[in-house]
DRENDO-1510 file (C-alpha; in Angstrom, 1 decimal, always signed):
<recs>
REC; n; res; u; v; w
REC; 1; UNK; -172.4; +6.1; +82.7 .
REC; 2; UNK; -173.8; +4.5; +80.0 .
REC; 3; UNK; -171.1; +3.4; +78.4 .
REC; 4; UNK; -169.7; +1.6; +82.1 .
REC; 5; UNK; -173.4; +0.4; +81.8 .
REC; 6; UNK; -172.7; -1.5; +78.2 .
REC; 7; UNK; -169.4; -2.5; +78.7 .
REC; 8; UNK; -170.1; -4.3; +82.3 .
REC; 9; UNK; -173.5; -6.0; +80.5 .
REC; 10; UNK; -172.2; -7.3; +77.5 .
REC; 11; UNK; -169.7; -8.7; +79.5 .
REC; 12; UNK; -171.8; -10.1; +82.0 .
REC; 13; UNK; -173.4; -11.7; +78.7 .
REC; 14; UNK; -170.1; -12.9; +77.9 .
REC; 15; UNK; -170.3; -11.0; +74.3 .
REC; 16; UNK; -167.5; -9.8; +72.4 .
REC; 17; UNK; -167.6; -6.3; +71.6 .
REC; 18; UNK; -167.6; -7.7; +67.8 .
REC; 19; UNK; -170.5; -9.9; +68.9 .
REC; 20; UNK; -172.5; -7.4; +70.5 .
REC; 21; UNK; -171.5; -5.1; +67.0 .
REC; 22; UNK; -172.9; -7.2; +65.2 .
REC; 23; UNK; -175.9; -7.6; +66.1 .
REC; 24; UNK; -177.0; -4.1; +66.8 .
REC; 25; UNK; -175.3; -3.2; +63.2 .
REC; 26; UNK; -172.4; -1.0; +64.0 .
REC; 27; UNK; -168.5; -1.8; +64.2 .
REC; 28; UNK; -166.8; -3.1; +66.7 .
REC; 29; UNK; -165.3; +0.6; +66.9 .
REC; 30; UNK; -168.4; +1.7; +67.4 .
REC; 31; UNK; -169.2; -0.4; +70.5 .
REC; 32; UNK; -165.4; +0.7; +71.7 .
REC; 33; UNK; -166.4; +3.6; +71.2 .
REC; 34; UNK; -169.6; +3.8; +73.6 .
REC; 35; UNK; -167.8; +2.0; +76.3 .
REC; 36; UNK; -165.4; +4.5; +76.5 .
REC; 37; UNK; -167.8; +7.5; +76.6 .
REC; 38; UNK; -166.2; +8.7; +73.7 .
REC; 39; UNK; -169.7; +8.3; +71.3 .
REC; 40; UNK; -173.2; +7.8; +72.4 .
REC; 41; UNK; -175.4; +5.1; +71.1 .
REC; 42; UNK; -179.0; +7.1; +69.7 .
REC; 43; UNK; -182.0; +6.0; +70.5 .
REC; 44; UNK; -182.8; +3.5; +68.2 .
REC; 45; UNK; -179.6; +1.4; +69.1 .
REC; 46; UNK; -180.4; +2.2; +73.0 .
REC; 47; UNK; -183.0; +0.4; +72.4 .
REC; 48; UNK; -181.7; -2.5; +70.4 .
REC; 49; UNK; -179.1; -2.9; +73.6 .
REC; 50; UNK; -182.1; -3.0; +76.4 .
REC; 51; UNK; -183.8; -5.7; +74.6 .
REC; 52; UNK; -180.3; -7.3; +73.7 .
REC; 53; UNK; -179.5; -7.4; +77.7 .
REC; 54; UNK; -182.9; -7.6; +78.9 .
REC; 55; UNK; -183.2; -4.5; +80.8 .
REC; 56; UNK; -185.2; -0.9; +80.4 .
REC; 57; UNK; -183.6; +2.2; +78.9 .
REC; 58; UNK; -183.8; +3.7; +82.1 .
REC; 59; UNK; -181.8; +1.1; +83.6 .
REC; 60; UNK; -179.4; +0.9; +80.7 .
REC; 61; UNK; -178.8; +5.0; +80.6 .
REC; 62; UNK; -178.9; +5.3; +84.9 .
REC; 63; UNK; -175.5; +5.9; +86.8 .
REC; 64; UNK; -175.0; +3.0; +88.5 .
REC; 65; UNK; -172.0; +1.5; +90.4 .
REC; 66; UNK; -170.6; -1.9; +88.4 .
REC; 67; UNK; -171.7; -3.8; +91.3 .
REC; 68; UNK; -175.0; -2.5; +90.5 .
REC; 69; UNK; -174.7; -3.7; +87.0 .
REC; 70; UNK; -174.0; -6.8; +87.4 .
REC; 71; UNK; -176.9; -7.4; +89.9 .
REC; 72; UNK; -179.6; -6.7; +87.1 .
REC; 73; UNK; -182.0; -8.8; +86.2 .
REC; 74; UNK; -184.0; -9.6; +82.9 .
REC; 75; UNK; -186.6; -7.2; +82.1 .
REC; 76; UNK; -189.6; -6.9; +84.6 .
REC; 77; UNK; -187.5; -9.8; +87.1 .
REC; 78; UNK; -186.1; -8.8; +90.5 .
REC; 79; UNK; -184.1; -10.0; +92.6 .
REC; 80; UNK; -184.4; -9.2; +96.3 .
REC; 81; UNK; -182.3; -11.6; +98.1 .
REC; 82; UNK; -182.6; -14.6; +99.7 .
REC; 83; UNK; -184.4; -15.2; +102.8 .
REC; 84; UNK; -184.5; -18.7; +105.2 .
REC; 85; UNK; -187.2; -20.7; +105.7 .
REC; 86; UNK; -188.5; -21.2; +109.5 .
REC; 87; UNK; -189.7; -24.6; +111.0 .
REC; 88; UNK; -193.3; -23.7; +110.3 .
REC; 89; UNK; -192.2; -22.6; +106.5 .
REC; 90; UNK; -192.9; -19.3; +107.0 .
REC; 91; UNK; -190.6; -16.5; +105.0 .
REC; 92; UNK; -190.2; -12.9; +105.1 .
REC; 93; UNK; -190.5; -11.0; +102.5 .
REC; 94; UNK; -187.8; -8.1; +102.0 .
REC; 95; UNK; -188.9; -4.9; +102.7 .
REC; 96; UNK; -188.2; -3.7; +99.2 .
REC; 97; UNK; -190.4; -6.6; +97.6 .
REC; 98; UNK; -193.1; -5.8; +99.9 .
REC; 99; UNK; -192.9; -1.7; +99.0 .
REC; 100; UNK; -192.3; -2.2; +94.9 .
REC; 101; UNK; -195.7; -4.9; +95.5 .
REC; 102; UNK; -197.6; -2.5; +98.2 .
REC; 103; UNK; -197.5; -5.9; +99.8 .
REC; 104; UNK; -199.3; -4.8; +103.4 .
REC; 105; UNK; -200.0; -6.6; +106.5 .
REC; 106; UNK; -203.4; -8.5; +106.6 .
REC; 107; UNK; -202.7; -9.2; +102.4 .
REC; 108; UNK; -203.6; -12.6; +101.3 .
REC; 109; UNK; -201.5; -14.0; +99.0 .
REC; 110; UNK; -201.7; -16.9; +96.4 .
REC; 111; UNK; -199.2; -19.6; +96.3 .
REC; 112; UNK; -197.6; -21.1; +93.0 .
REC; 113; UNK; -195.7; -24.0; +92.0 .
REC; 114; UNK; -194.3; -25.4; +89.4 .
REC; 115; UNK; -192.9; -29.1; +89.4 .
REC; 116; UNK; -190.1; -29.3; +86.7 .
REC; 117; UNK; -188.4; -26.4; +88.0 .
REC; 118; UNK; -189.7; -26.7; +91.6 .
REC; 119; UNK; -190.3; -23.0; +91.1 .
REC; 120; UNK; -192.8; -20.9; +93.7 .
REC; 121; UNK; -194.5; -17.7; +92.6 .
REC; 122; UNK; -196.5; -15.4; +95.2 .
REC; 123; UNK; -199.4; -13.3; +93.9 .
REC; 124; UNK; -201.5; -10.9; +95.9 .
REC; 125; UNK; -204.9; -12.8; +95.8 .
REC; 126; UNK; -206.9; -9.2; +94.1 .
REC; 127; UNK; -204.7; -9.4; +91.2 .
REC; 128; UNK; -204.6; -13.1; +91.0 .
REC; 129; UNK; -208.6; -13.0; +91.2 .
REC; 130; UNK; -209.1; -10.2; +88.7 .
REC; 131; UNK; -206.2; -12.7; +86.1 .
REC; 132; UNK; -208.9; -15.4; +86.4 .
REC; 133; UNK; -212.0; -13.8; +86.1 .
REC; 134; UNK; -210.5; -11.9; +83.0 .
REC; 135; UNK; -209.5; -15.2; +82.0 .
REC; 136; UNK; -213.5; -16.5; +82.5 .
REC; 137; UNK; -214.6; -13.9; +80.9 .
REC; 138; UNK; -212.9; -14.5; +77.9 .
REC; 139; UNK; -213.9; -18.2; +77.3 .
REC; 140; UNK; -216.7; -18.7; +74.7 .
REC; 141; UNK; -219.7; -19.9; +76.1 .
REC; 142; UNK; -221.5; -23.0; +75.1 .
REC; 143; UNK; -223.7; -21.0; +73.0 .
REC; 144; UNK; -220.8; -18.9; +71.1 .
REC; 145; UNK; -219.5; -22.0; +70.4 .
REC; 146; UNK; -222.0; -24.2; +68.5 .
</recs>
């Protein structure tokens, strides 16, 4: 499982198992090695690889299918699909977005953009409110600062 798990990311990284040897500090028999279930990395070195190919140890040590794999995305990123915009520009979101975020009917969200990569983040408004005041909070005031 694991071993499936390194060899399908490192190639998805298009890595070398001497690459990917080298910079977690073992030989390329090593690496070999894992991929073939024949050795198991330890802990430390499990999490040299997760940072390496941007995923958790859980996700590096679970028993997924290739296909499942190769889907990953960095770290903390998800990827639920892709969904059509109607006339009015309204989207769905996918059921499993809206469960991992307890998105709920009635919710109001925050809309994002970003104009060199014409990029579009949606927040739930409580969480974006609590970022900003957090972020108010922290400023000095005119007093702290003179």
């Amino acid at each position: 499982m694991i071993g499936m798990n390194i060899r399908v990311l490192r190639k998805k990284n298009k890595m070398s198992q001497e690459h990917l040897a080298e910079r977690v500090s073992v030989s390329r028999q090593t690496v070999a090695k894992w991929e073939n279930e024949e050795a198991l990395p330890d802990i430390h070195k499990c999490k040299l690889l997760a940072g390496i190919f941007q995923v958790t140890l859980e996700q590096l040590s679970s028993n997924m299918s290739e296909e499942e794999v190769e889907h990953l995305g960095p770290q903390g990123k998800q990827f639920f699909g892709v969904v059509k915009v109607g006339e009015r520009g309204q989207i769905v979101i996918p059921k499993q977005a809206r469960d991992m975020y307890q998105i709920q009917p009635g919710d109001k969200l925050v809309v994002l953009g970003e104009d060199v990569t014409k990029g579009i983040a949606i927040l739930k408004t409580d969480s974006f409110l609590e970022f900003a005041d957090m972020i108010r909070r922290a400023e000095p005031t005119r007093e702290e600062t003179e």
